[in-house]
VOBA-1610 file (N, C-alpha, C; in pm, whole numbers, padded with zeros to 5 digits, always signed):
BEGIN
Unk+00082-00119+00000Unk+00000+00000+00000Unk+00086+00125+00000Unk+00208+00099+00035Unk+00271+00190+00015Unk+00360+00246-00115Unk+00402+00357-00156Unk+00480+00352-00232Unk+00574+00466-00217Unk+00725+00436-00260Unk+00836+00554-00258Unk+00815+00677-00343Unk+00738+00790-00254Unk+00772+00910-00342Unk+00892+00965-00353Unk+00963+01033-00433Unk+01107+01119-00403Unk+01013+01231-00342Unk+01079+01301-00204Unk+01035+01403-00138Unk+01197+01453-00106Unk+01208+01566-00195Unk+01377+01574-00161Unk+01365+01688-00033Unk+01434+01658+00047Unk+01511+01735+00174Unk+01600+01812+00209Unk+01620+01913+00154Unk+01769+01911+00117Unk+01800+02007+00264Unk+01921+01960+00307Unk+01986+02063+00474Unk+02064+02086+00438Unk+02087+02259+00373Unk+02186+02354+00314Unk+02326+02282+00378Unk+02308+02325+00522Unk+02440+02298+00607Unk+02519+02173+00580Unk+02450+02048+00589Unk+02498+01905+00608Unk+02489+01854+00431Unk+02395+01922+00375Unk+02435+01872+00221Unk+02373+01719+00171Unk+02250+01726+00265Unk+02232+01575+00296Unk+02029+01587+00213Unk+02046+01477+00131Unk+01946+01443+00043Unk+01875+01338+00099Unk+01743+01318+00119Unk+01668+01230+00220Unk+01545+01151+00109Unk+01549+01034+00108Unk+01412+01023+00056Unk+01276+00957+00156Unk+01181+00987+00150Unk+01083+00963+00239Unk+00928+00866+00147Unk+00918+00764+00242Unk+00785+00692+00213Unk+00659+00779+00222Unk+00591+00770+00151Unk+00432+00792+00150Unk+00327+00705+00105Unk+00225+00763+00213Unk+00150+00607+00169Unk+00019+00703+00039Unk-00011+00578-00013Unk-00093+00595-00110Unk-00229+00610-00046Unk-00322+00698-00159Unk-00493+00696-00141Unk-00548+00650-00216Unk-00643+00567-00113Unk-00700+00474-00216Unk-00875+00488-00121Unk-00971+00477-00253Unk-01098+00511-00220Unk-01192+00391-00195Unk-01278+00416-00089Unk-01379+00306-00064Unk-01509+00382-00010Unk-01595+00331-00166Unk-01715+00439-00103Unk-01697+00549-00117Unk-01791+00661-00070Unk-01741+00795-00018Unk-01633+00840+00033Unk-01565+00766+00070Unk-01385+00845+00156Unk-01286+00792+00117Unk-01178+00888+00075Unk-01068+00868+00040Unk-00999+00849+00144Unk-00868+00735+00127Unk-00801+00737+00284Unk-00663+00668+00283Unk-00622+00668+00378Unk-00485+00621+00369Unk-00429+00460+00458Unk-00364+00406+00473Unk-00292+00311+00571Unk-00222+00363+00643Unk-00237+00374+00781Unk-00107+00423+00834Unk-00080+00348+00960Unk+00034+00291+01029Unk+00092+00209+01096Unk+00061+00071+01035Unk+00030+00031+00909Unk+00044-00097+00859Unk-00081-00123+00869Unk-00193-00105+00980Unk-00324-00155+01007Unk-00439-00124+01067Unk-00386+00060+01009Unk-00521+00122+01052Unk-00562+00245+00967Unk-00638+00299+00899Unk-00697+00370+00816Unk-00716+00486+00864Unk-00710+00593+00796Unk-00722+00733+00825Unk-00812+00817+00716Unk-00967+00860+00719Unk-01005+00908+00628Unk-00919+01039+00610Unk-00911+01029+00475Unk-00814+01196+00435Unk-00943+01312+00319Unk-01034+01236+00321Unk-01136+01325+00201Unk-01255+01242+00235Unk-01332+01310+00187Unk-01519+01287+00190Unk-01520+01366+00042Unk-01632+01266-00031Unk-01613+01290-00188Unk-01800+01280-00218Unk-01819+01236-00111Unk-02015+01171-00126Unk-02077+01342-00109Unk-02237+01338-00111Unk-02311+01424-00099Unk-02410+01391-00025Unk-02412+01323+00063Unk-02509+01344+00153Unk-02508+01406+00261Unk-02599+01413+00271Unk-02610+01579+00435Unk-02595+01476+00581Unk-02607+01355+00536Unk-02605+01292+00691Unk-02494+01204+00699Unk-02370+01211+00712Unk-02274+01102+00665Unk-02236+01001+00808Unk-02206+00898+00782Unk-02160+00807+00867Unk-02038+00735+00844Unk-01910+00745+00891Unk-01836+00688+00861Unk-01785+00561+00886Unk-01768+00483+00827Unk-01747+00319+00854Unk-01644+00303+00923Unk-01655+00171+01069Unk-01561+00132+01136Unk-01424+00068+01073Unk-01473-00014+00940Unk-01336-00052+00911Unk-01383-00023+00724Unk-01231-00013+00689Unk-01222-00022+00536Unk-01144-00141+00482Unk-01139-00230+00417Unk-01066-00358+00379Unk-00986-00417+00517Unk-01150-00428+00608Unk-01064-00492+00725Unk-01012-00453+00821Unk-00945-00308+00795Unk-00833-00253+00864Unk-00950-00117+00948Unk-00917-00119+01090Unk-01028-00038+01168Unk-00991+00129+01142Unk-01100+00201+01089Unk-01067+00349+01091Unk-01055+00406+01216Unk-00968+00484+01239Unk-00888+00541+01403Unk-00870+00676+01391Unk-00845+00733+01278Unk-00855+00865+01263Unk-00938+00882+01153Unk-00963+01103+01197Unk-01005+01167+01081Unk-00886+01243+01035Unk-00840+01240+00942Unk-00702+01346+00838Unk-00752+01520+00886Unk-00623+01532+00861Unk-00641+01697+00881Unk-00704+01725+00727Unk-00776+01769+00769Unk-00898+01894+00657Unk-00986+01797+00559Unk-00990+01625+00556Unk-01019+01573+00558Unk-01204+01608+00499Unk-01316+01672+00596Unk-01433+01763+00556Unk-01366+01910+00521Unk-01294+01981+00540Unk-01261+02133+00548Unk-01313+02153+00463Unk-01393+02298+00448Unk-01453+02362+00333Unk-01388+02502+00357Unk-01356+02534+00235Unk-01287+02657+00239Unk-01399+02726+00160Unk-01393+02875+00199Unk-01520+02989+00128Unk-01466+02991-00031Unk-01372+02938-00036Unk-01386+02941-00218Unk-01428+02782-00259Unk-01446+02757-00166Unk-01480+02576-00253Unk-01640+02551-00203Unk-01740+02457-00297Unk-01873+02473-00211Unk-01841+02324-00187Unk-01728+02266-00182Unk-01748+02138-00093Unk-01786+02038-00044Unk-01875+02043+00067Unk-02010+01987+00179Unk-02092+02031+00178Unk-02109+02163+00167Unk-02192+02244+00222Unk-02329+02169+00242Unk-02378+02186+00339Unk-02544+02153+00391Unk-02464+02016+00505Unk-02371+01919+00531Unk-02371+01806+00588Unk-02397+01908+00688Unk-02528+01834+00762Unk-02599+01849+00926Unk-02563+01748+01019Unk-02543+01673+00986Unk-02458+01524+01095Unk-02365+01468+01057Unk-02239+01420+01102Unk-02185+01274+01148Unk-02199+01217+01219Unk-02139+01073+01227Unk-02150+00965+01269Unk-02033+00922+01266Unk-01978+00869+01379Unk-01806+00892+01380Unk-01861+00700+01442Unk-01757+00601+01350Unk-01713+00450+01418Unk-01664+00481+01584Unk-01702+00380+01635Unk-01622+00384+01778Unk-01484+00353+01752Unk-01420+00258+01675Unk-01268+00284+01646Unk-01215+00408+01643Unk-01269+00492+01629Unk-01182+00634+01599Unk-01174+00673+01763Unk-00991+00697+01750Unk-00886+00774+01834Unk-00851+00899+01852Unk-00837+00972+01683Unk-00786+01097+01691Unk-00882+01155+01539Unk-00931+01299+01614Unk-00957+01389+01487Unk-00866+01480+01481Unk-00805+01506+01380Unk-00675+01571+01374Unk-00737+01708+01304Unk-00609+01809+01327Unk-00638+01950+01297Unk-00755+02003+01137Unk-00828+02072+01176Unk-00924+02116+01066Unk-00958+02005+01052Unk-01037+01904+01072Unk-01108+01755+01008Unk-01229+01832+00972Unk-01335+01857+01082Unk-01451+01915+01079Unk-01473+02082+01048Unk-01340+02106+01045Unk-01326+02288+01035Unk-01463+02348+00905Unk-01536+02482+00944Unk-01620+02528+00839Unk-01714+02454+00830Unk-01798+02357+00838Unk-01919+02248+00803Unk-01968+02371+00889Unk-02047+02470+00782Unk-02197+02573+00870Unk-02257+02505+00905Unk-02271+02385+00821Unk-02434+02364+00909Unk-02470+02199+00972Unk-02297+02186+01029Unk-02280+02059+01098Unk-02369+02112+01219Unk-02496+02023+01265Unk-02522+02053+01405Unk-02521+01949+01496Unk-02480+01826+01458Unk-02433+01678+01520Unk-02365+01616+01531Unk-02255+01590+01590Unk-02120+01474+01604Unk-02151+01425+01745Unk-02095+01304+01718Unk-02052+01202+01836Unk-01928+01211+01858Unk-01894+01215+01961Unk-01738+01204+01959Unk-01772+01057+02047Unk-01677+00923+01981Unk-01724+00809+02097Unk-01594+00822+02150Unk-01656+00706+02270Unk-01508+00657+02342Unk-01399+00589+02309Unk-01293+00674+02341Unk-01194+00580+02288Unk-01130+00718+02195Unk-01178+00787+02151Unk-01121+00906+02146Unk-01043+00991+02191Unk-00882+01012+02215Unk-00860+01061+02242Unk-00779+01254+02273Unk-00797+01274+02121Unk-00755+01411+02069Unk-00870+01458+01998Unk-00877+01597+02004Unk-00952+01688+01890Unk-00855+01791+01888Unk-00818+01782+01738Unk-00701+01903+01694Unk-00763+02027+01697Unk-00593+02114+01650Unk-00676+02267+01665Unk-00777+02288+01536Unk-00850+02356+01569Unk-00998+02390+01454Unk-01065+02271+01461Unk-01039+02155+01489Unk-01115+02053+01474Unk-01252+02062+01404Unk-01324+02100+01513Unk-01473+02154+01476Unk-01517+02305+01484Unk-01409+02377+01483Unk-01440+02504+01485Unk-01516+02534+01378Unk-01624+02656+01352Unk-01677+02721+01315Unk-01847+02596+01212Unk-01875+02550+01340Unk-01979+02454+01241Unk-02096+02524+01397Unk-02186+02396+01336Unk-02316+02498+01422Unk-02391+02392+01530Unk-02289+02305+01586Unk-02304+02183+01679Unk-02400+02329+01786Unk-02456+02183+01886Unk-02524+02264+02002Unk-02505+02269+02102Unk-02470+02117+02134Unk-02372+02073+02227Unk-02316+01933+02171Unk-02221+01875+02283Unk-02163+01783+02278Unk-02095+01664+02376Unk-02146+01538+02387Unk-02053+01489+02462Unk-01925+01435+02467Unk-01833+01523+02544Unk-01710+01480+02528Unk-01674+01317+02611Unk-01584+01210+02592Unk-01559+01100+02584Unk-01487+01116+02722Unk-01455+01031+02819Unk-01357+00995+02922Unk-01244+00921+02872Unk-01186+00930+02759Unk-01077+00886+02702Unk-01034+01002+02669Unk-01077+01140+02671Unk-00979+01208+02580Unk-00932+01279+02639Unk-00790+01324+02581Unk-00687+01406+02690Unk-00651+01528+02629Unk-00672+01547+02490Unk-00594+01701+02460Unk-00716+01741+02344Unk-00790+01854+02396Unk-00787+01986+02301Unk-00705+02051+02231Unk-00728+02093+02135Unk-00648+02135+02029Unk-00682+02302+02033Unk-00585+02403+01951Unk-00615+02547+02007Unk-00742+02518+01921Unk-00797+02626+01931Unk-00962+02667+01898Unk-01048+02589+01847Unk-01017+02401+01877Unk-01099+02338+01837Unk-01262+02342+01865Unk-01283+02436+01921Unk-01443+02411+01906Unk-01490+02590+01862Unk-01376+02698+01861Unk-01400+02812+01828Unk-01518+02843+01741Unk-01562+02981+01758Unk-01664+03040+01672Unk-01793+02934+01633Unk-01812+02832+01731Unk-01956+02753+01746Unk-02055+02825+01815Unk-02106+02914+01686Unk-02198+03019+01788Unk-02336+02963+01816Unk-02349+02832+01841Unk-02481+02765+01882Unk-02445+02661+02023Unk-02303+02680+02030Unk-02293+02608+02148Unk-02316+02680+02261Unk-02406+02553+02353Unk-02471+02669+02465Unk-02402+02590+02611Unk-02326+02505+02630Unk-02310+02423+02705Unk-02184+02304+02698Unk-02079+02334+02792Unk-01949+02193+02789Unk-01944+02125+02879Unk-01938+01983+02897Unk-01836+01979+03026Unk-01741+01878+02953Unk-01582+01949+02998Unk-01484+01880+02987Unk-01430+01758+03095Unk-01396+01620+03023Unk-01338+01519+03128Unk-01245+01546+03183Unk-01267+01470+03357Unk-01160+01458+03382Unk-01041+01416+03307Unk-01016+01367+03242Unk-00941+01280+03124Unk-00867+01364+03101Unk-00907+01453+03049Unk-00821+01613+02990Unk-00716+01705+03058Unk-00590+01684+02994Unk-00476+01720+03100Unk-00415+01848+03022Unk-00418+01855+02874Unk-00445+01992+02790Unk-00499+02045+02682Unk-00543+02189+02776Unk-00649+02271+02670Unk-00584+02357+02576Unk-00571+02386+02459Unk-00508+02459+02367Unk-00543+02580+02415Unk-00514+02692+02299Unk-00564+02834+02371Unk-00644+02878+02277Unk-00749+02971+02310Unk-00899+03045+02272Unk-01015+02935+02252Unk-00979+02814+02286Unk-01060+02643+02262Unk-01230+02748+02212Unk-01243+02806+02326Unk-01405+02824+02268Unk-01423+02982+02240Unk-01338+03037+02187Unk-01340+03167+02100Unk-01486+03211+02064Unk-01510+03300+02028Unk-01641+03301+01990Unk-01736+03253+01981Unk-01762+03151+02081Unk-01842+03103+02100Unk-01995+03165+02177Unk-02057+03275+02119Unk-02171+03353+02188Unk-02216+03304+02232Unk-02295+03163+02252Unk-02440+03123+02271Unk-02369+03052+02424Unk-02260+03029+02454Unk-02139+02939+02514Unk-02222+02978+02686Unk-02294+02931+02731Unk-02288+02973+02859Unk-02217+02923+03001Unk-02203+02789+02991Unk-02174+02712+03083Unk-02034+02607+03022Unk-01930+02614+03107Unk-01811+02493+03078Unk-01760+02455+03197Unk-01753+02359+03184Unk-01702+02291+03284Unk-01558+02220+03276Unk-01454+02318+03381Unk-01320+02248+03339Unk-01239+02172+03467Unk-01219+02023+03439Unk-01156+01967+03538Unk-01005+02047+03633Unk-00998+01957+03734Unk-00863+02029+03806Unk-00755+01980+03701Unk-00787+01830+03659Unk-00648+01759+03611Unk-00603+01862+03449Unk-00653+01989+03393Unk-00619+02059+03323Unk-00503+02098+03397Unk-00370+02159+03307Unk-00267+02229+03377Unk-00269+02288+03237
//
């Protein structure tokens, strides 16, 4: 599944030329995705159109554990997703990595399950969740992963959680109530 890209490196100082593995994308269904540690899948793209997506626990076998950075991202020049109102995240999944969910206006549903343990920075920033339950597996917020969710009215963070990035709930207007453990430092 893998294959040798040339990714040249070059370190002015040491004069030293590097070549590096990358793994290939390969599509199943709606999501494009990758292999990574030999036996676990990482969606890297959403290519479908439906407003309610669910993502599958395993792809050829191998259990999905992450979401890719930008993975949903919609940028204001691309129309993207636009309209997905839910996910549905496998309980295999460990880590949503930076921008996965970033921009989805009019995400107003995720699960985060257990067994989860990261949401990168932007993660889900700027979508229109209401609330959410966060998992007792997870330990790090990402900076402004839940920023500018101006429909979130309500958090409580796990004990689990040992660090919070910085501005986590930025603009968040509607934001009234959070709840943050001691074990934060």
């Amino acid at each position: 599944m893998f294959t040798l890209t040339a990714v040249m490196l070059l370190v002015a100082s040491a004069g030293i030329v590097a070549m590096t593995p990358t793994a290939t994308a390969a599509q199943s269904g709606d999501f494009t995705y990758t292999v990574i540690n030999g036996n676990e899948v990482e969606i890297t793209d959403y290519t479908g159109s439906s407003l309610s997506v669910t993502i599958p626990g395993t792809i050829d076998g191998k259990p999905v554990t992450s979401i890719g950075e930008r993975a949903f991202f919609v940028s204001s020049y691309d129309d993207g997703w636009d309209g997905i109102t839910s996910i549905t995240l496998p309980d295999s999944i460990r880590i949503i990595k930076d921008y996965a969910f970033y921009s989805l206006d009019d995400l107003r549903s995720i699960n985060i399950p257990d067994g989860v343990i990261s949401i990168g920075a932007y993660g889900l920033a700027d979508t229109a969740i209401t609330s959410v339950t966060l998992p007792d597996s997870l330990t790090h917020l990402g900076d402004r992963s839940f920023s500018n969710c101006d429909s979130l009215t309500s958090i409580v963070i796990p004990d689990s959680v040992t660090s919070i990035g910085n501005d986590v709930f930025r603009s968040c207007d509607s934001l009234t109530s959070i709840v943050i453990p001691d074990s934060v430092t």
